[in-house]
DOKE-611286 format. One record per residue: y, z, x of N, C-alpha, C in turn; residue in three letters. Coordinates in steps of 0.05 Angstrom, whole numbers, plus 5000, padded with zeros to 4 digits. Each point is the difference from the previous one (the first is absolute). Layout:
# residues N
YZXYZXYZXALA
...
***
This chain:
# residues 82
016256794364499450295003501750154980UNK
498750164983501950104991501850325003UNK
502449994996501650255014499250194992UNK
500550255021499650304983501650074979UNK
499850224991502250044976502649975009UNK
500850185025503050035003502049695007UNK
497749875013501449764995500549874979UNK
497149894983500949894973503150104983UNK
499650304999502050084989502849935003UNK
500249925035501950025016501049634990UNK
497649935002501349654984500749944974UNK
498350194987500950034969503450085000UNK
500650185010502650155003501249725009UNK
499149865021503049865012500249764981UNK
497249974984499849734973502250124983UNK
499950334982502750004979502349995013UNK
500250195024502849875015500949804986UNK
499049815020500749654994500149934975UNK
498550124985500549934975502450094976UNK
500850285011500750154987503950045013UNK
501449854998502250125012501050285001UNK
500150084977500850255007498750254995UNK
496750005016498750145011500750285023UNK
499150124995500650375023497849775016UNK
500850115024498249835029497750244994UNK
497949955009497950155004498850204968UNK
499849814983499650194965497050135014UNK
499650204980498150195007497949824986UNK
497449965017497149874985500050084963UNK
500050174995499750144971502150014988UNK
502149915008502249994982499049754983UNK
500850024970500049804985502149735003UNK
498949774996502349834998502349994983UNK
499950134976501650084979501750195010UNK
500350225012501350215017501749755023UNK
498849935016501449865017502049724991UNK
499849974981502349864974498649715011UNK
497349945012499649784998499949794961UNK
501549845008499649854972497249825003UNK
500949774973497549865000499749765015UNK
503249925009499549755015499450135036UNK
500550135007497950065020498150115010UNK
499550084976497150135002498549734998UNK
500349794991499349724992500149905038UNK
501650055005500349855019498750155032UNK
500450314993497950195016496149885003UNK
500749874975497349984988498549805020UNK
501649774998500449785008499350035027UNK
501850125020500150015016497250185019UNK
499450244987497550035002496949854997UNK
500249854979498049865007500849755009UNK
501849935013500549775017498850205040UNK
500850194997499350195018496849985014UNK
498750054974497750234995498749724985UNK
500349754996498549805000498050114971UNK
500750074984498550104973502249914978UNK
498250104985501249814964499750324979UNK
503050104999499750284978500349854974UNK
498850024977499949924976502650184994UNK
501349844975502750144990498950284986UNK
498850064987498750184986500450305016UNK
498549905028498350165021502550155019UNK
501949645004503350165012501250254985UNK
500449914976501550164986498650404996UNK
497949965000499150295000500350155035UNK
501249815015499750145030502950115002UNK
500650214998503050185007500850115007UNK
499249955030500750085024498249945020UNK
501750035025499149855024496850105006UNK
499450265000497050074998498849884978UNK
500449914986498749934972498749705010UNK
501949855012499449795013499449975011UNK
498950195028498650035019497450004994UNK
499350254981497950024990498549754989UNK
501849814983498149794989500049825022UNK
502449965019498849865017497749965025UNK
499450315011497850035016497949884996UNK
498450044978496649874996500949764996UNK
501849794999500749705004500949965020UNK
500050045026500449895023498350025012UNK
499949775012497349945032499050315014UNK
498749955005498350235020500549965023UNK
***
């Protein structure tokens, strides 16, 4: 089944957590990852962890244009189960 927004978002958020040590708890959906001083090895590993999540495959290309947590949401909705 797939979540409503506020949740997805809400897992996306606790995926850079984890990924991100020294993350603000709760970054705003539209903040960019660049603002939030995420680097590249966890955004790599954000990455990772999302589609280990969310059971999908983001092409490197496709990651790299997503920059921020809405951005990701967005491409992730029309790829999850109904």
């Amino acid at each position: 089944m797939t979540p409503d927004r506020q949740t997805l978002l809400r897992h996306l958020s606790d995926d850079l957590q984890r990924s991100c040590d020294e993350l603000l708890q709760d970054p705003s959906p539209d903040a960019p990852f660049s603002e939030l001083k995420v680097d590249s090895l966890s955004l790599a590993e954000f990455v990772a962890r999302v589609e280990q999540r969310f059971r999908v495959a983001i092409p490197d290309e496709e990651w790299r244009a997503l920059g921020s947590l809405n951005q990701v949401a967005d491409w992730l909705e029309p790829r999850l189960p109904r």
